[in-house]
BAVO-192003 format. One record per residue (C-alpha): chain; residue number from 1; y, z, x. Coordinates in Angstrom, 3 decimals, decimal comma. Layout:
! residues N
 guse zami       yy       zz       xx
    A  NUM        Y        Z        X
...
***
This chain:
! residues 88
 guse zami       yy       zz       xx
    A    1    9,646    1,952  -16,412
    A    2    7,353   -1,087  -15,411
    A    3    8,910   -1,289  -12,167
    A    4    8,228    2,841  -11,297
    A    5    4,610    2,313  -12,529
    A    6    3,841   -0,279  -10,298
    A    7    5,402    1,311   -6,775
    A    8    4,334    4,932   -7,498
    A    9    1,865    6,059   -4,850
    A   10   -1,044    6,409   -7,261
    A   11   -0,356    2,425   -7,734
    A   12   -0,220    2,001   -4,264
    A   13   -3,442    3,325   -3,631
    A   14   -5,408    1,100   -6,140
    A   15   -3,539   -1,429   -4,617
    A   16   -4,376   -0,737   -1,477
    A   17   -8,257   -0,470   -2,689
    A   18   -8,081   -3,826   -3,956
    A   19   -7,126   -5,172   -0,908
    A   20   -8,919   -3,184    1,944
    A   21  -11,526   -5,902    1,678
    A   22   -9,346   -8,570    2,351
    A   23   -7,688   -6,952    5,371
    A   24   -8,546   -8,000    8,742
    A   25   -8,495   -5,384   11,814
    A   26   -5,037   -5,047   13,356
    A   27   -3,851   -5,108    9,548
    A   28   -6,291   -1,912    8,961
    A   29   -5,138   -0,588   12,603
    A   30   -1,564   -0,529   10,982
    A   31   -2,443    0,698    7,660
    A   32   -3,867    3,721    9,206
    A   33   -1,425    4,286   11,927
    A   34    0,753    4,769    8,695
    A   35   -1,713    6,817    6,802
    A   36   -2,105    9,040    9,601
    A   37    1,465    9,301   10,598
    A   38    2,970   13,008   10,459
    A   39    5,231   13,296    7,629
    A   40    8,058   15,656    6,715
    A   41    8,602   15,331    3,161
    A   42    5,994   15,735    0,529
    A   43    5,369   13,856   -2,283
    A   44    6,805   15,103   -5,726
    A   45    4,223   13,836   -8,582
    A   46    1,522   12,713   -6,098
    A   47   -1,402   14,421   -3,972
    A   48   -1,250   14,802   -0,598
    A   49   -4,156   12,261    0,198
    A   50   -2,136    9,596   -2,385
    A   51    0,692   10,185   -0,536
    A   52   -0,057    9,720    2,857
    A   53   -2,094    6,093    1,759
    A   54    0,648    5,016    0,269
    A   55    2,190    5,668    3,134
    A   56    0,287    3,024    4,566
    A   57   -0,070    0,596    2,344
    A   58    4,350    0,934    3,244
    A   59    3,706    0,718    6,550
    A   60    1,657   -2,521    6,204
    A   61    3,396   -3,913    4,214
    A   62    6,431   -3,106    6,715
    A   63    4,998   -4,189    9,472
    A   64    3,907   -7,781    7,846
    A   65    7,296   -8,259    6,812
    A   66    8,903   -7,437    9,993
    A   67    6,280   -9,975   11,874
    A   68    7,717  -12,790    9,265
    A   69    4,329  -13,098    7,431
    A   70    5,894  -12,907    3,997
    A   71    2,867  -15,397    2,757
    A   72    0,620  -12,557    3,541
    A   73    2,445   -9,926    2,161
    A   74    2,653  -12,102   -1,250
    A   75   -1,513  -12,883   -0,707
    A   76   -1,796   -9,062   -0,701
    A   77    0,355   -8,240   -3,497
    A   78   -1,232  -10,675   -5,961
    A   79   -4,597   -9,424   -5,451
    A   80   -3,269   -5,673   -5,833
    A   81   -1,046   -6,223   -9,071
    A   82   -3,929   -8,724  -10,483
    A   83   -5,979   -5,264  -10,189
    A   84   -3,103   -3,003  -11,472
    A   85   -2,634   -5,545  -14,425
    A   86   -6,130   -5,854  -15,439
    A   87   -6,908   -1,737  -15,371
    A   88   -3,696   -1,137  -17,594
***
């Protein structure tokens, strides 16, 4: 149940508000290629607009991984489940 909480999309999206700060502009260029991206499912206990930033906060975190920047993916993270953590 902890686990489900922390990747549902309406977690995703204060993460991703925690960190929009911190990102720099090809990693916002990605996050809203992914945002923006058509999609053909729909989300099933989310809005729309959740939805599709979760989206991108996926396809960031994606795209970080598949460039080997696991040390930015983990800076990210911390700063997003420090937020989740302390709004609980």
């Amino acid at each position: 149940k902890r686990a489900s909480k922390r990747v549902k999309a309406s977690a995703q999206v204060e993460m991703y508000r925690a960190i929009e700060e911190k990102l720099t502009e090809s990693e916002m260029a990605i996050y809203k290629r992914g945002r923006n991206a058509k999609s053909f499912t729909s989300a099933k206990n989310a809005t729309i607009t959740d939805y599709r930033m979760a989206t991108g906060v996926e396809a960031l975190v994606g795209y970080l991984y598949l460039t080997d920047q696991i040390p930015r993916i983990l800076e990210l993270m911390k700063i997003g489940l420090d937020k989740l953590v302390r709004n609980k």
